[in-house]
C-alpha positions as protocol buffer text, in pm:
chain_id: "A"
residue {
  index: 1
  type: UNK
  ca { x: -9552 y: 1334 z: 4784 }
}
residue {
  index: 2
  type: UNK
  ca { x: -9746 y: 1157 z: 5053 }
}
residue {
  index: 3
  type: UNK
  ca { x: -9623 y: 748 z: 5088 }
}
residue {
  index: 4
  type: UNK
  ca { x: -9919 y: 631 z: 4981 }
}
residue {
  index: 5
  type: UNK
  ca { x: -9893 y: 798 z: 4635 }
}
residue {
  index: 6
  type: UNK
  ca { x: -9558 y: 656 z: 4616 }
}
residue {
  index: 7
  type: UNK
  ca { x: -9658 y: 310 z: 4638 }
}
residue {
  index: 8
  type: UNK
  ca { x: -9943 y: 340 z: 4448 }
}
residue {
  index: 9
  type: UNK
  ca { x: -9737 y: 509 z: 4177 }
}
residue {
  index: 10
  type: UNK
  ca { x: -9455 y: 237 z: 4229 }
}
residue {
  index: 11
  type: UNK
  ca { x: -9730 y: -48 z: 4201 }
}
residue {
  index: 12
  type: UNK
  ca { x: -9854 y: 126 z: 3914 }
}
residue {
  index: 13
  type: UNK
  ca { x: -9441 y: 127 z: 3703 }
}
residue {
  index: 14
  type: UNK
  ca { x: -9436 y: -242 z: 3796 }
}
residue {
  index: 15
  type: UNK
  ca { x: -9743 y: -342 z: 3605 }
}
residue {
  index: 16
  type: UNK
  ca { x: -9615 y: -142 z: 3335 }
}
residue {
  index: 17
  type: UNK
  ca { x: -9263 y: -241 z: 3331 }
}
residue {
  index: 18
  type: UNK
  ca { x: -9406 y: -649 z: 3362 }
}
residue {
  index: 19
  type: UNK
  ca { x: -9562 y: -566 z: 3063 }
}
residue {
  index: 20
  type: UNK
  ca { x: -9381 y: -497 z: 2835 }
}
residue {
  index: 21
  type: UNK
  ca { x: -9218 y: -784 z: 2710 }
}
residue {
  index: 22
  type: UNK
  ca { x: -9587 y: -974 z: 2672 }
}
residue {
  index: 23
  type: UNK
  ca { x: -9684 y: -651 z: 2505 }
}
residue {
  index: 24
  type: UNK
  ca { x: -9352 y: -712 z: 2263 }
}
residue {
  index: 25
  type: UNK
  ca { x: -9362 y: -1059 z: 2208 }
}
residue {
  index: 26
  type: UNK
  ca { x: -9720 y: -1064 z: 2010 }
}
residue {
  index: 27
  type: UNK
  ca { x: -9568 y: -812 z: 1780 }
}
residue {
  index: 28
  type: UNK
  ca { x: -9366 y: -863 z: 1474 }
}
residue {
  index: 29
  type: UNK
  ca { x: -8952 y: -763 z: 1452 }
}
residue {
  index: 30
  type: UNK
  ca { x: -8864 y: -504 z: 1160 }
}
residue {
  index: 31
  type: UNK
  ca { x: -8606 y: -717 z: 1133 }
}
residue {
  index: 32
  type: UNK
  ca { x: -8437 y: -1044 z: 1220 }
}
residue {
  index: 33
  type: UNK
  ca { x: -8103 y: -1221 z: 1212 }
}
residue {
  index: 34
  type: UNK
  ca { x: -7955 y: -1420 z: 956 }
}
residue {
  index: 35
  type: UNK
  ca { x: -7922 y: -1713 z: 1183 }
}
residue {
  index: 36
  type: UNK
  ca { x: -8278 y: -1657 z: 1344 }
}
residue {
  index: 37
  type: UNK
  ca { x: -8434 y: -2067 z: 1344 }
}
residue {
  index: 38
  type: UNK
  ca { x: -8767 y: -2198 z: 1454 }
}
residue {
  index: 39
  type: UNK
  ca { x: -8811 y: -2386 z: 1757 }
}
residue {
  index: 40
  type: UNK
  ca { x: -9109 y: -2643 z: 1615 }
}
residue {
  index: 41
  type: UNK
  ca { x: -9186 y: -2753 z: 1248 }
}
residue {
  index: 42
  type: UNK
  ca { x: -9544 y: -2839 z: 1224 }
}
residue {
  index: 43
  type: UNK
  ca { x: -9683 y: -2473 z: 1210 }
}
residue {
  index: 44
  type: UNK
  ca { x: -9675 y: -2387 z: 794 }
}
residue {
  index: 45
  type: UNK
  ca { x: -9600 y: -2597 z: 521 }
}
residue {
  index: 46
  type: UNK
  ca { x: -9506 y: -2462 z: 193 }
}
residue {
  index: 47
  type: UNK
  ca { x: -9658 y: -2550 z: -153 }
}
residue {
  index: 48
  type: UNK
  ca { x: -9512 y: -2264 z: -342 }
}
residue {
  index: 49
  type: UNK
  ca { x: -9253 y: -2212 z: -436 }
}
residue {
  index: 50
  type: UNK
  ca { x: -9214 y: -2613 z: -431 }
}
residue {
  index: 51
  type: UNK
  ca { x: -8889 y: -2645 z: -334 }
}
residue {
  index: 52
  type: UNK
  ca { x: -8686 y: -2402 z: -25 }
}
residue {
  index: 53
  type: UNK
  ca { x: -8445 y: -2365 z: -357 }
}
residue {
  index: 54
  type: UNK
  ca { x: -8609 y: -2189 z: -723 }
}
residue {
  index: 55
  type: UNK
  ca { x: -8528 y: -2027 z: -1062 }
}
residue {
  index: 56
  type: UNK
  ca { x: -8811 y: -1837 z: -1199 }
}
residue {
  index: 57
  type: UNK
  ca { x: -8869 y: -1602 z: -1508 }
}
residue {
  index: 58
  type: UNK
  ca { x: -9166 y: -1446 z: -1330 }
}
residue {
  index: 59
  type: UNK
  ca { x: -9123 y: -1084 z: -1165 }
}
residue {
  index: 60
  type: UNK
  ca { x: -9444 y: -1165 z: -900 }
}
residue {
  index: 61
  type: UNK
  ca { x: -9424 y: -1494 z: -708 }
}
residue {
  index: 62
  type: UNK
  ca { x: -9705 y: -1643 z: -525 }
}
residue {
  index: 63
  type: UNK
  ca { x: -9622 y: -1828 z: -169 }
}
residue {
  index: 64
  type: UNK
  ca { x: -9848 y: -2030 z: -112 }
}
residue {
  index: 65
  type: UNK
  ca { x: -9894 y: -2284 z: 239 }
}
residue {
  index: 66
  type: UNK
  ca { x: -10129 y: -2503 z: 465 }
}
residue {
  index: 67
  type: UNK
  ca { x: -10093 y: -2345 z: 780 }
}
residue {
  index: 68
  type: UNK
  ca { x: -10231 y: -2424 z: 1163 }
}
residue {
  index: 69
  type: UNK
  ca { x: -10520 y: -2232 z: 1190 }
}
residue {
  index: 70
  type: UNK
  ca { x: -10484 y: -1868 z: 1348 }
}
residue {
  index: 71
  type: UNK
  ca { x: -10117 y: -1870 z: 1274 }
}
residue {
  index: 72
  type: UNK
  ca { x: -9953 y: -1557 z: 1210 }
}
residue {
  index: 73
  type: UNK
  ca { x: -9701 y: -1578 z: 893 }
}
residue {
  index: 74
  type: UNK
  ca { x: -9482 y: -1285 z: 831 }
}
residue {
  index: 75
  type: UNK
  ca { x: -9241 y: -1255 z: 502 }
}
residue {
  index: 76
  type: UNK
  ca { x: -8898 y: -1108 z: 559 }
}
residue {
  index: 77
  type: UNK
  ca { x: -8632 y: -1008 z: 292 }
}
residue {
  index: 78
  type: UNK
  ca { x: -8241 y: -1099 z: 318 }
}
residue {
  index: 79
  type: UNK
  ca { x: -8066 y: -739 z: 332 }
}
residue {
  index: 80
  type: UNK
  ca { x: -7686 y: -825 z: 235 }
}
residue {
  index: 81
  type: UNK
  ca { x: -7576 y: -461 z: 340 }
}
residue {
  index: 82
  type: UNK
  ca { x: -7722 y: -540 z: 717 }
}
residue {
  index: 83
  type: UNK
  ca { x: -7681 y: -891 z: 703 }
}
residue {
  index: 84
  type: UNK
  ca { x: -8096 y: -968 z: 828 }
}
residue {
  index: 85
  type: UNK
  ca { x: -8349 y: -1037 z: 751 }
}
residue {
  index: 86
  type: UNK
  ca { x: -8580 y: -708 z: 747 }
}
residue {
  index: 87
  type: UNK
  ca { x: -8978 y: -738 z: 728 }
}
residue {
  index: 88
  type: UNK
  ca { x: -9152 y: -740 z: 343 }
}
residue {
  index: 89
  type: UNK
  ca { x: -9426 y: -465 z: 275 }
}
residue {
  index: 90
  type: UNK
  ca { x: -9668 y: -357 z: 62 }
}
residue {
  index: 91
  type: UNK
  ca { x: -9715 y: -76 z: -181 }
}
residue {
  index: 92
  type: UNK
  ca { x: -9949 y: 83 z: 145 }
}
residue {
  index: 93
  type: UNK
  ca { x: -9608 y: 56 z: 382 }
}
residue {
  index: 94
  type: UNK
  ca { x: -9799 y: -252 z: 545 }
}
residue {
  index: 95
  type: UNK
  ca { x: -9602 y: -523 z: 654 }
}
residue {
  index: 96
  type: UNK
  ca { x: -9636 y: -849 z: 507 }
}
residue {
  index: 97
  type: UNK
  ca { x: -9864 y: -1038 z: 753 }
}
residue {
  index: 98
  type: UNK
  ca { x: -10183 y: -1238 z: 804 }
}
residue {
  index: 99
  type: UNK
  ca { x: -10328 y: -1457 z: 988 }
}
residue {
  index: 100
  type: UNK
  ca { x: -10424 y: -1825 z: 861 }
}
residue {
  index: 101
  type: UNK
  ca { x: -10836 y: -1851 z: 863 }
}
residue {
  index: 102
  type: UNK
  ca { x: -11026 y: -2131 z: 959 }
}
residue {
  index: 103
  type: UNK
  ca { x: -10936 y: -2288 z: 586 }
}
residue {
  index: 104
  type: UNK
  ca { x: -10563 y: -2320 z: 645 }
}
residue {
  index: 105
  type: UNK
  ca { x: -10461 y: -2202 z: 363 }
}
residue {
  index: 106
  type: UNK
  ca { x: -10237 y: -1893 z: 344 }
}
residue {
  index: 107
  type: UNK
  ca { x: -10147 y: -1691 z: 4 }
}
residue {
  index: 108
  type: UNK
  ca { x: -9957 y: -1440 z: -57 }
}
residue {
  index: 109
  type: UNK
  ca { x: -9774 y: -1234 z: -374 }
}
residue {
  index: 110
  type: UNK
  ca { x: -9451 y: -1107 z: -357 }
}
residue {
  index: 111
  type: UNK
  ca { x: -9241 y: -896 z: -630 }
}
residue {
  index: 112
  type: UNK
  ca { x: -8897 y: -1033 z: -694 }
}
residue {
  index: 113
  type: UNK
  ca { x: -8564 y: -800 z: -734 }
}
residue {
  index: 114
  type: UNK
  ca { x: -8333 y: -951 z: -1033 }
}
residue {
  index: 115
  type: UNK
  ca { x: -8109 y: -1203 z: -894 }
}
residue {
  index: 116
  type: UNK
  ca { x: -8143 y: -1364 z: -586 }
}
residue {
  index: 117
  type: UNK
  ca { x: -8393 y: -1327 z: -329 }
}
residue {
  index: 118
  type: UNK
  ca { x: -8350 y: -1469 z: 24 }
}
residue {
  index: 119
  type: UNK
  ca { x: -8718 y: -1500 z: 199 }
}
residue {
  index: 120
  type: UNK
  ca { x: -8779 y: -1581 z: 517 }
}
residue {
  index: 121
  type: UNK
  ca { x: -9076 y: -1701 z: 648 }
}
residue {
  index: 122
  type: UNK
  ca { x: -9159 y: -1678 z: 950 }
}
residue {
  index: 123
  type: UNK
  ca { x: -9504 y: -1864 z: 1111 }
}
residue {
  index: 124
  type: UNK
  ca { x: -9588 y: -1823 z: 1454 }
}
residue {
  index: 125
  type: UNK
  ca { x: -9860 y: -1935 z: 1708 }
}
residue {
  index: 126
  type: UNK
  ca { x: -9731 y: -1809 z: 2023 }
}
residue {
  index: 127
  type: UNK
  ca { x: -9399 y: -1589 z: 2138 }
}
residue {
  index: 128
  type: UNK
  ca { x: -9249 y: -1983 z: 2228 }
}
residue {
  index: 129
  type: UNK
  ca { x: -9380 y: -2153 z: 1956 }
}
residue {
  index: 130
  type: UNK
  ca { x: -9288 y: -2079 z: 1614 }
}
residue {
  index: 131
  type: UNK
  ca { x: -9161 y: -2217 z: 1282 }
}
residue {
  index: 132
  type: UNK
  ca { x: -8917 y: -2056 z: 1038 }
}
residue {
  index: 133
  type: UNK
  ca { x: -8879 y: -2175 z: 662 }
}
residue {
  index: 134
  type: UNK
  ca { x: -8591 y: -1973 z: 431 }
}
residue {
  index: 135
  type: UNK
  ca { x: -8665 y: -1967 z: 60 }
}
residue {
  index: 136
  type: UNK
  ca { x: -8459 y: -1917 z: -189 }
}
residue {
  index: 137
  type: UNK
  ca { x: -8567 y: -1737 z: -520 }
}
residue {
  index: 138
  type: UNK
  ca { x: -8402 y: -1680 z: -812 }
}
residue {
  index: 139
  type: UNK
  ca { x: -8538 y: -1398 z: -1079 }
}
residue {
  index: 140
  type: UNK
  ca { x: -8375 y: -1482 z: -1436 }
}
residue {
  index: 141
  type: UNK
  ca { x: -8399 y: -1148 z: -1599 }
}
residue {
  index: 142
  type: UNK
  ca { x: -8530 y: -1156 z: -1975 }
}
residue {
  index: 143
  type: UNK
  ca { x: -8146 y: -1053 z: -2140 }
}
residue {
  index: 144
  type: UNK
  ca { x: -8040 y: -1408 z: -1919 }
}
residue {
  index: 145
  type: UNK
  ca { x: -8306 y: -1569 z: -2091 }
}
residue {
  index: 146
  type: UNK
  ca { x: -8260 y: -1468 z: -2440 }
}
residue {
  index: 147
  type: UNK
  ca { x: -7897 y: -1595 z: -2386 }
}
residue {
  index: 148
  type: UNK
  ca { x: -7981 y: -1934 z: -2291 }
}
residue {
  index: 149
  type: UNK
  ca { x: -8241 y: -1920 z: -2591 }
}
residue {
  index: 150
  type: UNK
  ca { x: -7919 y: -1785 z: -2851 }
}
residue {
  index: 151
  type: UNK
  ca { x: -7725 y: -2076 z: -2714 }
}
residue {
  index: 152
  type: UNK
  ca { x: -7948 y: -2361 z: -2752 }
}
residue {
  index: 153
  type: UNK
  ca { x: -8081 y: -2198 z: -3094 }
}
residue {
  index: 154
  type: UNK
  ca { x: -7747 y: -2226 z: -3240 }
}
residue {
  index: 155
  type: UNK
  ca { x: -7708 y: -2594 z: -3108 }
}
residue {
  index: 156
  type: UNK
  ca { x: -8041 y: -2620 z: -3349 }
}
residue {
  index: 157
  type: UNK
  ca { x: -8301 y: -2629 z: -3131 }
}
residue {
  index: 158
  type: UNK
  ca { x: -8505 y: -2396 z: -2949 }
}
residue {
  index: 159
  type: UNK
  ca { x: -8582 y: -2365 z: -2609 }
}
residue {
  index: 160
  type: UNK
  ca { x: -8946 y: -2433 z: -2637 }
}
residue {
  index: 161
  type: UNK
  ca { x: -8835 y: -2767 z: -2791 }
}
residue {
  index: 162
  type: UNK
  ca { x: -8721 y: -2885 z: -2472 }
}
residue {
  index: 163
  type: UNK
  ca { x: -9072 y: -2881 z: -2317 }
}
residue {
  index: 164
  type: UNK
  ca { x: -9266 y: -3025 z: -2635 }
}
């Protein structure tokens, strides 16, 4: 191998090898840690669920935000047997992940396990700049439900009396 193929094959593995990590850091993790944290907080703001901590009766569960336009959000599920977070998907196999239009306005359904679900929500604009919100979503399951409906029944009222 002459010299001159060396160093243009040398010149060629730097490129390659600089590249990488620019290549990586547009690109979404599979997974993240528990103790992963933003490092601004103006990219996303959340409107639903509307508080970081909710009880719901509802299988499917809409977040919905206002967003900096052309921000990528990404949902991520807490995995207690890993301990991360590890990237939501759809029936497809697709990850969870869009890009806010021109509106600002980002939605997006999610199916809820019973129990408690740990979502993580990541929103970022650049590999530097990036925001991280953590919900917390609680599925009552219906036999939960028709115990807390038993209980206030035989206090004499129902639960749809408490909303009237």
């Amino acid at each position: 191998m002459s010299k001159l193929s060396k160093l243009i094959t040398a010149v060629i593995l730097i490129f390659v090898l600089s590249a990488v990590p620019v290549i990586s850091c547009f690109a979404s993790a599979n997974s993240l840690p528990a103790y992963y944290s933003g490092t601004v907080d103006y990219l996303i703001d959340i409107r639903n669920p509307e508080t970081i901590v909710s009880t719901t009766t509802n299988r499917n569960c809409v977040i919905s935000a206002v967003a900096v336009k052309g921000t990528k959000v990404t949902l991520y599920a807490y995995n207690s047997a890993t301990g991360t977070y590890e990237v939501l998907k759809n029936a497809y196999g697709e990850k969870l992940e869009t890009y806010v239009g021109s509106s600002g306005l980002y939605v997006q359904q999610i199916t809820l396990k019973d129990g408690l679900n740990s979502i993580m929500v990541v929103a970022n604009s650049s590999s530097v700049t990036y925001e991280v919100v953590k919900l917390e979503i609680s599925l009552l399951n219906k036999g939960y439900m028709d115990n807390v409906n038993a209980k206030f029944k035989s206090n004499g009222i129902g639960v749809t009396d408490i909303f009237r």
